[in-house]
C-alpha positions as CSV (number, residue, x, y, z in Angstrom):
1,X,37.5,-3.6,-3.4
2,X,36.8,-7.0,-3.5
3,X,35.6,-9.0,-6.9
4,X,32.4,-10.9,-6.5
5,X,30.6,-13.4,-8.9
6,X,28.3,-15.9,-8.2
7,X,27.7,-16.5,-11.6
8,X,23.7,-16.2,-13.0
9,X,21.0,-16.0,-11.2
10,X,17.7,-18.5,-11.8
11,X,14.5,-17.0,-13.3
12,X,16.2,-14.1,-14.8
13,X,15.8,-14.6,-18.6
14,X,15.0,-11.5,-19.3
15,X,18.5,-10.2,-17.3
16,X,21.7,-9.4,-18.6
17,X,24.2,-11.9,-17.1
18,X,25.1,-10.2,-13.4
19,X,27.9,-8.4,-13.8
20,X,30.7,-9.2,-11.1
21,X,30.4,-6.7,-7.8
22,X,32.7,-4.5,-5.6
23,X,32.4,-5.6,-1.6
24,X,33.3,-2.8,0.4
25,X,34.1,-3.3,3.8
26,X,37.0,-1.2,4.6
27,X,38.1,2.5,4.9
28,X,40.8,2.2,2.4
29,X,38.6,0.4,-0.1
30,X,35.7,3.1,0.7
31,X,38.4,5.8,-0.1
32,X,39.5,4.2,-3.6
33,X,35.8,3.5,-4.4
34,X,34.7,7.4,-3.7
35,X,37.4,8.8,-5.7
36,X,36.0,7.1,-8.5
37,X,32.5,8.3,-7.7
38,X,34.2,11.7,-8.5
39,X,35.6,11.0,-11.2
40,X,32.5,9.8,-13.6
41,X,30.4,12.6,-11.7
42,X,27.2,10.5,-11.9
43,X,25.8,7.3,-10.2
44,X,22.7,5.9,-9.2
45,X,21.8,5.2,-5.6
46,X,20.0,3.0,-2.8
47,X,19.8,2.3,0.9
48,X,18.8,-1.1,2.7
49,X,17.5,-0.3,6.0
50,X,15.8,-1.5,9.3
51,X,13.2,0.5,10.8
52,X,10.6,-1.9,13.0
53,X,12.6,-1.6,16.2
54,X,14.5,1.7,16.6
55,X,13.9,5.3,16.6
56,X,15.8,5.9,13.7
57,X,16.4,3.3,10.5
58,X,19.1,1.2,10.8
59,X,21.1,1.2,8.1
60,X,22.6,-2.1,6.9
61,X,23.5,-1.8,3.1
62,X,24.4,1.1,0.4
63,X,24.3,-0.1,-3.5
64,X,26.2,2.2,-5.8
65,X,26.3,1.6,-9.6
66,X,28.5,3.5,-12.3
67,X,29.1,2.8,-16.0
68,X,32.3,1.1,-14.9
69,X,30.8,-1.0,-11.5
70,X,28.3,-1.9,-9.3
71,X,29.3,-1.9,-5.6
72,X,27.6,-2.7,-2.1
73,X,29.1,-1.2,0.9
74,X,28.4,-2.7,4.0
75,X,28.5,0.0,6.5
76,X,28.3,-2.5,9.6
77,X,31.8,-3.3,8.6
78,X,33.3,0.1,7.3
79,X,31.7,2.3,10.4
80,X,33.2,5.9,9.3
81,X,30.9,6.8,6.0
82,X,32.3,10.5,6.3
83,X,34.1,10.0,2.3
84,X,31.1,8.9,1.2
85,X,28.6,11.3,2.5
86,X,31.1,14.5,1.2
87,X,30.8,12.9,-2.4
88,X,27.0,12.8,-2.2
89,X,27.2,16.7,-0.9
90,X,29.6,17.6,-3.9
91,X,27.5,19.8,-6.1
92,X,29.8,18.1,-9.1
93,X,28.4,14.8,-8.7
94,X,24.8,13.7,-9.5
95,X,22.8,10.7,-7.9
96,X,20.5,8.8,-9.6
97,X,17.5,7.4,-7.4
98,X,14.2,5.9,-7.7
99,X,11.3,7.1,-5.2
100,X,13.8,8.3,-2.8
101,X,12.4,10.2,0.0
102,X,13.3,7.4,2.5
103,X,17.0,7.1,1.1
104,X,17.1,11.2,1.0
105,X,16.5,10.6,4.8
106,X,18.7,8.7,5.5
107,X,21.8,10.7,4.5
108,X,20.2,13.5,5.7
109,X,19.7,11.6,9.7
110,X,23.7,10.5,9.5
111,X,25.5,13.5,7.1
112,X,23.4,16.0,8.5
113,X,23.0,17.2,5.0
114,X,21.0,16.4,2.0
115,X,22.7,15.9,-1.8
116,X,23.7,18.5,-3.7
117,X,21.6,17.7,-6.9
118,X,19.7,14.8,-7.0
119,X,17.5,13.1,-9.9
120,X,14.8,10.8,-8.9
121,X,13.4,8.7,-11.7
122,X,10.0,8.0,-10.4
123,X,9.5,11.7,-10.6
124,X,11.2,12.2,-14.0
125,X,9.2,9.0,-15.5
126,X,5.9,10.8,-15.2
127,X,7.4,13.6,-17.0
128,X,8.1,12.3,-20.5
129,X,4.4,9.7,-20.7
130,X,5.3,6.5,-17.9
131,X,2.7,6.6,-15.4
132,X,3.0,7.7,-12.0
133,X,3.9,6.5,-8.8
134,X,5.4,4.0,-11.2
135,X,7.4,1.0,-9.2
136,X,11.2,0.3,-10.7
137,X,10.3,-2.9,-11.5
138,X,7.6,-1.6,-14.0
139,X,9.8,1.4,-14.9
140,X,12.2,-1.1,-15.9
141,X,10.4,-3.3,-17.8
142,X,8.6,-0.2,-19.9
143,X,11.7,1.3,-20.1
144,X,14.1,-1.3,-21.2
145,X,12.0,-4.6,-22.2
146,X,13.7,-6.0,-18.9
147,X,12.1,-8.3,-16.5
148,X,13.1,-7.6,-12.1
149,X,13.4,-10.8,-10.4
150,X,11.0,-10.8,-7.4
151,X,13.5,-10.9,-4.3
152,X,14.3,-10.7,-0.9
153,X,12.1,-8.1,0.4
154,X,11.7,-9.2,4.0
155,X,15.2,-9.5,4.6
156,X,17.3,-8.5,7.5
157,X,20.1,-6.3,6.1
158,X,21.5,-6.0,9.6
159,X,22.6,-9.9,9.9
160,X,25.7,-11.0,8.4
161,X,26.5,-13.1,6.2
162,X,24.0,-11.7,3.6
163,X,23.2,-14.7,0.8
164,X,24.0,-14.7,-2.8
165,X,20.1,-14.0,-3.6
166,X,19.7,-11.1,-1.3
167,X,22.7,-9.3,-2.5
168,X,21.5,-9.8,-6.3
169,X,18.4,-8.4,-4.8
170,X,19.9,-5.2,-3.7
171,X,22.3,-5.0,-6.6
172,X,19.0,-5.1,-8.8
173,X,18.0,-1.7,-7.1
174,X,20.4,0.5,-8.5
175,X,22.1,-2.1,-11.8
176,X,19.7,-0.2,-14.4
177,X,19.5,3.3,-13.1
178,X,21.6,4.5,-15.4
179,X,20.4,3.0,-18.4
180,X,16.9,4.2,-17.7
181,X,18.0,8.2,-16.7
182,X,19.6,8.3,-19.7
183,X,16.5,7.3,-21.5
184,X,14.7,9.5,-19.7
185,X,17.1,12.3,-19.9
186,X,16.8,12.0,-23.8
187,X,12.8,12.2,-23.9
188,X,13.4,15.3,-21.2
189,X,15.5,17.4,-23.8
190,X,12.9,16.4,-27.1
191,X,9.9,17.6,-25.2
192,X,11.8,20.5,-23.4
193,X,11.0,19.2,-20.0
194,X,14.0,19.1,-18.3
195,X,13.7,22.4,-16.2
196,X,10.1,21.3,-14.8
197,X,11.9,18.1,-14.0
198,X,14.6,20.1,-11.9
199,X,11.7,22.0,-9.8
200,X,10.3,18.9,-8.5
201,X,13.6,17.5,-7.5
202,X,14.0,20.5,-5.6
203,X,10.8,20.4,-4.1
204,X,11.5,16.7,-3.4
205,X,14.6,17.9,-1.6
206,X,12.6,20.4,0.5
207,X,10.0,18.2,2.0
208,X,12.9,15.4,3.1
209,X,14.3,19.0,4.6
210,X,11.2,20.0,6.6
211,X,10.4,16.1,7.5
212,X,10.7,16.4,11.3
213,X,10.3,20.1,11.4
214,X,9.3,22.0,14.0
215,X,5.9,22.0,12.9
216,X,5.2,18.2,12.4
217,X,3.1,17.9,15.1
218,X,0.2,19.2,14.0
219,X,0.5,16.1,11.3
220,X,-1.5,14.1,14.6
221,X,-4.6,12.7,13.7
222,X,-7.2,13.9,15.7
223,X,-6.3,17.3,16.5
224,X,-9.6,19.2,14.7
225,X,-11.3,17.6,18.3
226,X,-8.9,19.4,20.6
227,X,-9.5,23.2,22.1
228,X,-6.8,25.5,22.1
229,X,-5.3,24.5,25.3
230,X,-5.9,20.8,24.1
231,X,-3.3,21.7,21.2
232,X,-0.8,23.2,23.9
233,X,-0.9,19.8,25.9
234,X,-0.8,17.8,22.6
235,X,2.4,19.6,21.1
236,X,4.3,19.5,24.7
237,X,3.4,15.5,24.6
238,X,4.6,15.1,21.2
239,X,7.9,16.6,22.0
240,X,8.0,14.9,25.1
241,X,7.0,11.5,23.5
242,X,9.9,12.1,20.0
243,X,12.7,12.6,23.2
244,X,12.2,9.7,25.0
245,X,11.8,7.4,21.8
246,X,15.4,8.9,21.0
247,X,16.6,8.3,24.2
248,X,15.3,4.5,24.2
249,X,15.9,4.1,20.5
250,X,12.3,3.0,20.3
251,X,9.9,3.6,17.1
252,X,8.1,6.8,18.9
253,X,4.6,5.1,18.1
254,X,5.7,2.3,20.7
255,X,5.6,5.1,23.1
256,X,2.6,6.3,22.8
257,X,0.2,5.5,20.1
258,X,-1.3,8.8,18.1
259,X,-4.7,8.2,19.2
260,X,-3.8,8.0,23.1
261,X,-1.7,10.9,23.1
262,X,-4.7,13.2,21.7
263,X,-7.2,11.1,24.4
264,X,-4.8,12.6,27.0
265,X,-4.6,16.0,25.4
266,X,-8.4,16.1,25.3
267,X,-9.0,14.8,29.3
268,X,-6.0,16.7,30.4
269,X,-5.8,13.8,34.0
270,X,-3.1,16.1,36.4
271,X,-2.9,12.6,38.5
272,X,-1.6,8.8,38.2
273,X,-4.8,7.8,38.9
274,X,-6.8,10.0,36.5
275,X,-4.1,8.9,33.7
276,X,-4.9,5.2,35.1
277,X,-8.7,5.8,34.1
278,X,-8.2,6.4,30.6
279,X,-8.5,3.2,28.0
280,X,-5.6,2.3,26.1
281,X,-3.2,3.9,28.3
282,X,0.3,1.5,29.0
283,X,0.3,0.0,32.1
284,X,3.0,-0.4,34.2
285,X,5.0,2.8,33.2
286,X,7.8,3.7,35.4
287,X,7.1,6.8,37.8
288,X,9.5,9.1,36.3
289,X,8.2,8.6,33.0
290,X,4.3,9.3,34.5
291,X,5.7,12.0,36.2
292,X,6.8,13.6,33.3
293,X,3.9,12.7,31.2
294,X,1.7,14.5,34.0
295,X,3.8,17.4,34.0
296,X,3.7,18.3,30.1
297,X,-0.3,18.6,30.9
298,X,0.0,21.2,34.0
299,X,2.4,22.9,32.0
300,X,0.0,23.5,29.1
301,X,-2.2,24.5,31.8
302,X,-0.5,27.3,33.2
303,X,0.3,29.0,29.5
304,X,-1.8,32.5,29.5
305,X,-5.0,32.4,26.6
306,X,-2.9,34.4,24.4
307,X,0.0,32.3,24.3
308,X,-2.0,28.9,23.6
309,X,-1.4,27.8,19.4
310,X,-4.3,28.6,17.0
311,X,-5.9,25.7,15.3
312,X,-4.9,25.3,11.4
313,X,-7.0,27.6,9.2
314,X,-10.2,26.3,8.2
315,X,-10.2,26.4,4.5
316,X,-13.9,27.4,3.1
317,X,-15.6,24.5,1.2
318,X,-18.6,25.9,-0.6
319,X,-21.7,23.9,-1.6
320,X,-20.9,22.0,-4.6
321,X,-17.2,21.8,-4.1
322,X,-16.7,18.5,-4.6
323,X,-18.7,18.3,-7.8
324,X,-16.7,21.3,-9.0
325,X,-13.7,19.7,-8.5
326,X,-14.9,16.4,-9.9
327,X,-15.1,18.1,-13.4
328,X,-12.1,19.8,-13.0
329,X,-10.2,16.5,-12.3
330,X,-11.3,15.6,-16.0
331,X,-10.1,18.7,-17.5
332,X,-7.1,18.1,-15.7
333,X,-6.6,14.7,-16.5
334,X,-7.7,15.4,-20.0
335,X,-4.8,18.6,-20.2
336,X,-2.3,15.6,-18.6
337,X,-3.1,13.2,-21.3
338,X,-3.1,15.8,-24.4
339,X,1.0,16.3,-23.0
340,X,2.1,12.6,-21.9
341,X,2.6,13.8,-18.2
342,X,1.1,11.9,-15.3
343,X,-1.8,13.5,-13.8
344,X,-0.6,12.4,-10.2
345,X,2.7,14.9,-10.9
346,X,0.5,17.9,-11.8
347,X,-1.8,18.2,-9.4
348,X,-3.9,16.4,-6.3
349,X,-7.7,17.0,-5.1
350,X,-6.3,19.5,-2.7
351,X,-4.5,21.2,-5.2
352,X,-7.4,21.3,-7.5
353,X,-9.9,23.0,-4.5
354,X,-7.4,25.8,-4.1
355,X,-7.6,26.7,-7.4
356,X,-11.4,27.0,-7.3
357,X,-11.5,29.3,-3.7
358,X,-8.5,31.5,-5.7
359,X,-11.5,31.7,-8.4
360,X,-13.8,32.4,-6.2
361,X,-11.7,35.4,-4.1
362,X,-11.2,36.9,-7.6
363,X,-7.5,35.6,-8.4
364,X,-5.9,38.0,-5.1
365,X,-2.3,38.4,-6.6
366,X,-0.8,37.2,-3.1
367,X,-1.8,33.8,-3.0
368,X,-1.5,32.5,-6.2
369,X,-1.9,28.3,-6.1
370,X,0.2,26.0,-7.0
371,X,-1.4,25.4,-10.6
372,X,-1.1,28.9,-11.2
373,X,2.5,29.0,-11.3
374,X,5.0,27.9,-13.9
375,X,5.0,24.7,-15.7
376,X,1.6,23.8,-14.2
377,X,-0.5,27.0,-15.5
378,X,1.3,25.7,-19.1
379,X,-0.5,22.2,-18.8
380,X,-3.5,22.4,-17.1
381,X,-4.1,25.6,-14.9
382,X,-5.2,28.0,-17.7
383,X,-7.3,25.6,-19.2
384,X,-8.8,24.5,-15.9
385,X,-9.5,28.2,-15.0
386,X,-11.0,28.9,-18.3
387,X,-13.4,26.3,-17.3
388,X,-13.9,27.9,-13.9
389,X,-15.1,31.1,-15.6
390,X,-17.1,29.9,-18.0
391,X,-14.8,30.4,-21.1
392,X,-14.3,26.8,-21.8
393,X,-16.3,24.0,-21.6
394,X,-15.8,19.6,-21.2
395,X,-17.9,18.0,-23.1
396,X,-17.9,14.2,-24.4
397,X,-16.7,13.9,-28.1
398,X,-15.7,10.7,-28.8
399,X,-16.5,7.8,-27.0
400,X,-14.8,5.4,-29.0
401,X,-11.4,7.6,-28.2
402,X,-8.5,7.3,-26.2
403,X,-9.2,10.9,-25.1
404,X,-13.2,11.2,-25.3
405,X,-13.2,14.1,-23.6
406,X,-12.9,17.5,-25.5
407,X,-12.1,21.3,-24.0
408,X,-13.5,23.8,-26.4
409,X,-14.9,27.9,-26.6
410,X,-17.9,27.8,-24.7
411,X,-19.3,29.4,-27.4
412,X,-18.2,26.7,-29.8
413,X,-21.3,26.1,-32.6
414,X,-21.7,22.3,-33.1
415,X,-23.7,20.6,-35.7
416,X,-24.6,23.8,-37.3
417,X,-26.6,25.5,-34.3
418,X,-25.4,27.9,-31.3
């Protein structure tokens, strides 16, 4: 591993002097640096990538800091990232990220595998009173008194040589992860958090997990508009559409933008020259790839009635849902505020209208929501369905307060009268 310091960086008052940097660049240096990955068992983590131009991100740089060293490997050079990816799958180790999903990606698109146990300090930040989704940069400076230079956040992290200020900009990514988790981790312990904490990692790593699962397509915009055998053409030209973007390694939208593919779906042309009369549709396609278009259409076609997919369950909205959940989004943020957690963590708008149709069916024991369950039902869900009910009501009780808003018996007497 090679030594590197360029000495301080301007505008960084607030900063620590820049500790000197490993450049890794070779298998053997790779090798020594991942054994002593193992060996402290924790680190924190972050990608650099390029995704405008091919079908999956490019990767251009890895920053990895310990207690001991902070370290940029520059996979371009190293090729084989096998050592590294088995230290990030070793259950022993832990890696320390900040809104991660895209970097949980990542390892997931070129190890095939995601970590083994992950902690992701956004997340954990709007646990123990930080708000949430809270940028590092403000995490950092709440956390620690610490002031982020702005940086290089256009750069190309496929072009070599990187400069000085971009590699302090990368460096800056991961140089106070540590610091903070541990921070973090102590206010986790005080306020007995640290298992709720662990459940949303896990759910973090399950929706990097089921990203491009098999049922992603009926993520397209649009599809409410389609028939049944406008949802069979629409999933055929999805799939058709994510194969050739993979064998082009093309961003699939360059394709075939969302809102064409459902025009097509809904006209259903069986010819060149009906495709030809819809607007928007690329000109100048080869015939092969027409050909093929066409065909995912009269093959949706000939699939029997019963076969064709079932639109996504209409969830009931009752009159007056929106006010409902209006008041409950109070309560709830009220509950949040009462226990320092961020209101964004707990629950969304969503999440607050299945509680209310769960209400309505009489609480059926087979599909308990979300804020039912566990930590959630401790903070707000109770409350929120005593409200529901009628047991509890919101009611203003001090305006001049930080928390105006007060839950109380419904049957509370106040100033003397019932």
């Amino acid at each position: 591993m090679t030594a590197h310091n360029p000495g301080r960086k301007a505008g960084t008052a607030l900063m620590a002097e820049p500790n000197p940097f490993a450049w890794i660049t070779t298998a053997t240096q790779l090798a020594d640096f991942v054994a002593h990955l193992r060996e402290v068992g924790r680190f924190g983590f972050d990608t650099e990538f390029v995704s405008e131009s091919t079908y999956e991100p490019q990767l251009g740089l890895i920053q990895i800091a310990t207690r001991e060293v902070l370290a940029l490997i520059d996979p371009l050079a190293v090729g084989d990232l096998g050592p590294l990816w088995g230290v990030l799958h070793d259950p022993n180790v832990e890696v320390v990220m900040h809104a991660g999903s895209e970097d949980l990606w990542i390892i997931q698109l070129r190890s095939g595998r995601l970590p083994a146990r992950v902690v992701d300090l956004q997340i954990a930040a709007g646990f123990v009173g930080y708000g949430y989704p809270l940028s590092l940069g403000h995490l950092v400076r709440q956390s620690l008194g610490l002031t982020l230079p702005n940086g290089d956040t256009r750069t190309d992290w496929l072009r070599r040589p990187l400069a000085e200020s971009q590699l302090h900009y990368a460096l800056n990514d991961v140089r106070y992860l540590l610091e903070v988790a541990e921070r973090i981790d102590d206010e986790l312990d005080r306020m007995g958090r640290r298992t709720w904490v662990e459940a949303e990692y896990r759910e973090l790593l399950d929706s990097v997990a089921l990203r491009d699962g098999p049922e992603r397509w009926r993520r397209l915009p649009g599809l409410g508009g389609l028939n049944r055998r406008g949802l069979e053409a629409a999933h055929r030209l999805w799939l058709w559409r994510r194969e050739l973007a993979r064998q082009l390694n093309r961003p699939v939208r360059s394709i075939l933008r969302d809102d064409i593919l459902i025009t097509i779906a809904k006209k259903m042309p069986t010819t060149p020259a009906e495709l030809d009369q819809l607007r928007d549709v690329p000109r100048g396609w080869p015939r092969d790839r027409i050909s093929t278009l066409l065909q995912c259409i009269r093959e949706a076609q000939r699939v029997p009635d019963s076969d064709l997919p079932e639109h996504a369950e209409r969830l009931d909205e009752p009159r007056g849902m929106s006010m409902i959940a209006s008041l409950l989004s109070a309560v709830l943020n009220r509950c949040c505020a009462e226990h320092r957690i961020a209101a964004g963590l707990v629950a969304t708008v969503a999440d607050l209208k299945d509680l209310i149709r769960w209400e309505r069916a009489g609480r059926p024991a087979d599909s308990v929501p979300i804020l039912a369950q566990g930590w959630r039902a401790q903070i707000a869900g109770d409350r929120l369905l005593d409200v529901l009910s009628g047991k509890s009501c919101l009611r203003v009780a001090d305006l001049e307060s930080e928390m105006p808003l007060a839950i109380e018996p419904a049957d509370t007497p106040r100033n003397g009268t019932r």
